[in-house]
C-alpha positions in Angstrom: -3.6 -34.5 -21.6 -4.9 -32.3 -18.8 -6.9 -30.2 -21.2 -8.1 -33.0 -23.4 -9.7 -35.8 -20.8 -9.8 -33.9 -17.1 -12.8 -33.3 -15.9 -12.6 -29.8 -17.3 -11.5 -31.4 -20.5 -12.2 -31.1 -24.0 -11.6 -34.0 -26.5 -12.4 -31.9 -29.8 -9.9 -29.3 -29.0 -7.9 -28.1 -32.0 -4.1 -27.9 -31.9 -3.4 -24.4 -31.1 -0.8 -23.0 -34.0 0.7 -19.6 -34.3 2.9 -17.3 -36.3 4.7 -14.3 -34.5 7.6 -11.8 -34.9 9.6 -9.7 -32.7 11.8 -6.7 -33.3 14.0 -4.7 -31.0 16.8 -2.8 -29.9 19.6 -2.3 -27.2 21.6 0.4 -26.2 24.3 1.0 -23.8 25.8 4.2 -22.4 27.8 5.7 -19.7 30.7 2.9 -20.3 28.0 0.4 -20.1 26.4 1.5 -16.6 23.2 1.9 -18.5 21.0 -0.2 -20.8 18.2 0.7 -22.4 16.0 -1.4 -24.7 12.7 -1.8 -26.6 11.6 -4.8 -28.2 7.9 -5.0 -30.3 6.0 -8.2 -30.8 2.9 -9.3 -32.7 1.1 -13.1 -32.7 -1.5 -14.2 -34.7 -2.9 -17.7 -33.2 -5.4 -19.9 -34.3 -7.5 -22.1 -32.4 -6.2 -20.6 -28.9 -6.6 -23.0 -26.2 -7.9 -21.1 -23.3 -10.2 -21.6 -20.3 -13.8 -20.9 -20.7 -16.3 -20.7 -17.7 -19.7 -21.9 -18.5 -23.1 -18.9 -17.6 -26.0 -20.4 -16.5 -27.3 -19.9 -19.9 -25.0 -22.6 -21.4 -25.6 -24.7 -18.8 -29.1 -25.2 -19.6 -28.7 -24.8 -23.3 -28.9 -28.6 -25.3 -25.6 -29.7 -26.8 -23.6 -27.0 -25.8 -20.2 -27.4 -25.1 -20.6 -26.3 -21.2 -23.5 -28.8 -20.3 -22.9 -31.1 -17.2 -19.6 -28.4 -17.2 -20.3 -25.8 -14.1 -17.3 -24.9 -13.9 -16.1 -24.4 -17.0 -14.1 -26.2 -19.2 -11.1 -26.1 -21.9 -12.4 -24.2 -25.3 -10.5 -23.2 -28.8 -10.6 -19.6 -29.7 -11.0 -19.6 -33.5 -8.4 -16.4 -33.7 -6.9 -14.2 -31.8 -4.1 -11.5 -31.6 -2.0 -9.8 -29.6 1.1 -7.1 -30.3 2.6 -5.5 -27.7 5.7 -3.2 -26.9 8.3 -4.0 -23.9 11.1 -1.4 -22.1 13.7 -2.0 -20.2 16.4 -0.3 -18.4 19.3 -1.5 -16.8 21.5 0.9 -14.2 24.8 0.4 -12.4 25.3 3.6 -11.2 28.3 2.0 -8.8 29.7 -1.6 -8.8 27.9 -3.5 -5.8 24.6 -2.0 -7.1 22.2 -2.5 -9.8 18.9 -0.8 -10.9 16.4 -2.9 -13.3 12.8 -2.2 -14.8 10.7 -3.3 -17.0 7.2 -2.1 -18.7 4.9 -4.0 -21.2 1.9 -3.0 -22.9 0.2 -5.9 -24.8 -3.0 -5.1 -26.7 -4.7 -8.3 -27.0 -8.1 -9.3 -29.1 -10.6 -12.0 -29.9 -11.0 -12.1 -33.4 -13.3 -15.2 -34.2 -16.7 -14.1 -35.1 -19.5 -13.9 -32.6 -20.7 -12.4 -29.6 -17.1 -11.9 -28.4 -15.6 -10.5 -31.5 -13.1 -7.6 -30.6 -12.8 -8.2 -26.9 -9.9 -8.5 -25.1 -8.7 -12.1 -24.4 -9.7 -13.4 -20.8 -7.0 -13.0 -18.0 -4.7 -10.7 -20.1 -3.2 -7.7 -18.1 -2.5 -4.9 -21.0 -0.1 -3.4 -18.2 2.7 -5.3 -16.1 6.1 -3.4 -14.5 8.2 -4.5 -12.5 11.5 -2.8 -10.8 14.4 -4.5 -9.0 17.2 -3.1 -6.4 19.9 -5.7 -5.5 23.3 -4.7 -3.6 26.5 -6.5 -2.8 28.1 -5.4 0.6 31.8 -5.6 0.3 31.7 -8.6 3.0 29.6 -10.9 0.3 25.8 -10.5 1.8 23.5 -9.4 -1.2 20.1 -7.8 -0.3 17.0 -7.0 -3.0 13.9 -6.2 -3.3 11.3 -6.6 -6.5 7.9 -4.4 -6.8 5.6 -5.8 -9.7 2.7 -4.1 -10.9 0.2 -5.8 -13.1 -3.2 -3.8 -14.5 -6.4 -4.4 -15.0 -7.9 -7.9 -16.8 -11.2 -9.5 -17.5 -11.5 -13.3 -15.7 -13.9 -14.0 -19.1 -14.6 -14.2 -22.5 -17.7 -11.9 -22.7 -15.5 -9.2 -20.6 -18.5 -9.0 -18.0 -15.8 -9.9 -15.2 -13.1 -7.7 -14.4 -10.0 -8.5 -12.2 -8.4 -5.8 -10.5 -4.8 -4.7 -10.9 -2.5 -4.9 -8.1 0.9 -4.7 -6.8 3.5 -7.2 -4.8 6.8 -6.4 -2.9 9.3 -8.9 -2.1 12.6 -8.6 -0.5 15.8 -11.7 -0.3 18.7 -11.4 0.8 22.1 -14.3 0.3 25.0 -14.5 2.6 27.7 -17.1 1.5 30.0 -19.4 4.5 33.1 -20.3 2.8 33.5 -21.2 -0.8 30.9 -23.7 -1.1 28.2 -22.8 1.2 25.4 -19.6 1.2 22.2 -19.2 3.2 19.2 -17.3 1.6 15.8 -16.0 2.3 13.1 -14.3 0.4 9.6 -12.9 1.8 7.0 -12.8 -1.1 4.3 -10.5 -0.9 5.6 -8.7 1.3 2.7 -6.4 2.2 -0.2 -9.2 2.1 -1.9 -8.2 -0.7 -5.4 -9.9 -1.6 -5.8 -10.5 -5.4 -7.1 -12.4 -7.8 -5.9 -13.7 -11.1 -8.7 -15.8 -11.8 -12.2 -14.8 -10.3 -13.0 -16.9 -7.1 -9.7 -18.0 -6.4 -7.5 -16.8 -4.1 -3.6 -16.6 -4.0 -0.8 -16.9 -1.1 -0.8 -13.9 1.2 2.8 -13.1 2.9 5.2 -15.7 2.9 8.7 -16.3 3.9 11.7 -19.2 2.6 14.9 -19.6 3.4 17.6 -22.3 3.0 20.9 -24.0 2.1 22.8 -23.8 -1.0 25.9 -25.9 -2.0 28.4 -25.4 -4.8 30.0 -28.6 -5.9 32.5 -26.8 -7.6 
């Protein structure tokens, strides 16, 4: 509804369809302290629903689909693809600790025919890892911490925009009172880094939660 009658809305858009396929494998060793895995996937969509933002050019040009729109409105992409390859590795080296990461390339493309044919699709990182640390102190209190990496992008169509890569840390931590009660607390971006993942707009810098949980049973 959002992308059909908002203000940034579109009420030709296409239904977005799309076939795709996934392979992989999974492998453990060392009496199941260590999993390894590779999955590949490929997507063929047509008529994409993604954001577009509108260049001065279109603004001014008659009938286009961004006039009166400056700042950008919901678009079709006639085709597009995207295959990719995902790895990830699971350690338990000892029982109150585990190891995770995770690595995806995904090679993405405009196909439709025009002025963006071949270019990557807007505000799709080919690059994204992530690695995970938790531990269980024989008392109950479990500690982690997440880094996520995420590459290069382009904000835009045309690829004229490009958004830097960057990389968060967070860290949590769960202590449970009795059977039915824990506290928790997390700190997100733990470093307060500044990044974008759409041009112009900005995203929270460090920030901290914490809190109650209850098991009914």
């Amino acid at each position: 509804m959002y992308q059909l009658f908002s203000e940034y809305g579109n009420g030709f858009l296409a239904p977005e369809t799309a076939r795709n396929f996934d392979i992989g494998v999974e492998q453990a060793f060392l009496g199941n302290r260590a999993r390894v895995g590779v999955t590949y996937f490929n997507r063929r969509t047509r008529n994409q629903i993604d954001f577009r933002d509108c260049s001065p050019t279109e603004l001014e040009t008659p009938n286009s689909i961004c006039a009166n729109r400056p700042f950008g409105v919901y678009d079709n992409v006639a085709r597009a693809e995207a295959d990719g390859v995902e790895f990830a590795l699971a350690l338990r080296p000892v029982d109150a600790l585990t190891l995770t990461a995770n690595y995806s390339y995904i090679d993405t493309e405009n196909r439709s025919i025009g002025d963006n044919f071949g270019n990557d699709l807007a505000r799709r990182p080919k690059q994204t890892a992530s690695v995970d640390a938790d531990y269980r102190f024989a008392f109950g209190l479990s500690v982690g911490g997440t880094v996520t990496m995420v590459g290069d992008s382009f904000d835009d169509a045309a690829n004229t925009t490009r958004l830097d890569g960057y990389a968060l840390a967070g860290v949590r931590a769960e202590l449970p009172i009795g059977e039915r009660f824990a506290v928790y607390g997390r700190v997100d971006n733990l470093t307060d880094t500044r990044y974008e993942t759409i041009a112009g707009y900005g995203n929270y810098g460090r920030a901290a939660y914490g809190g109650v949980r209850l098991r009914l049973k």
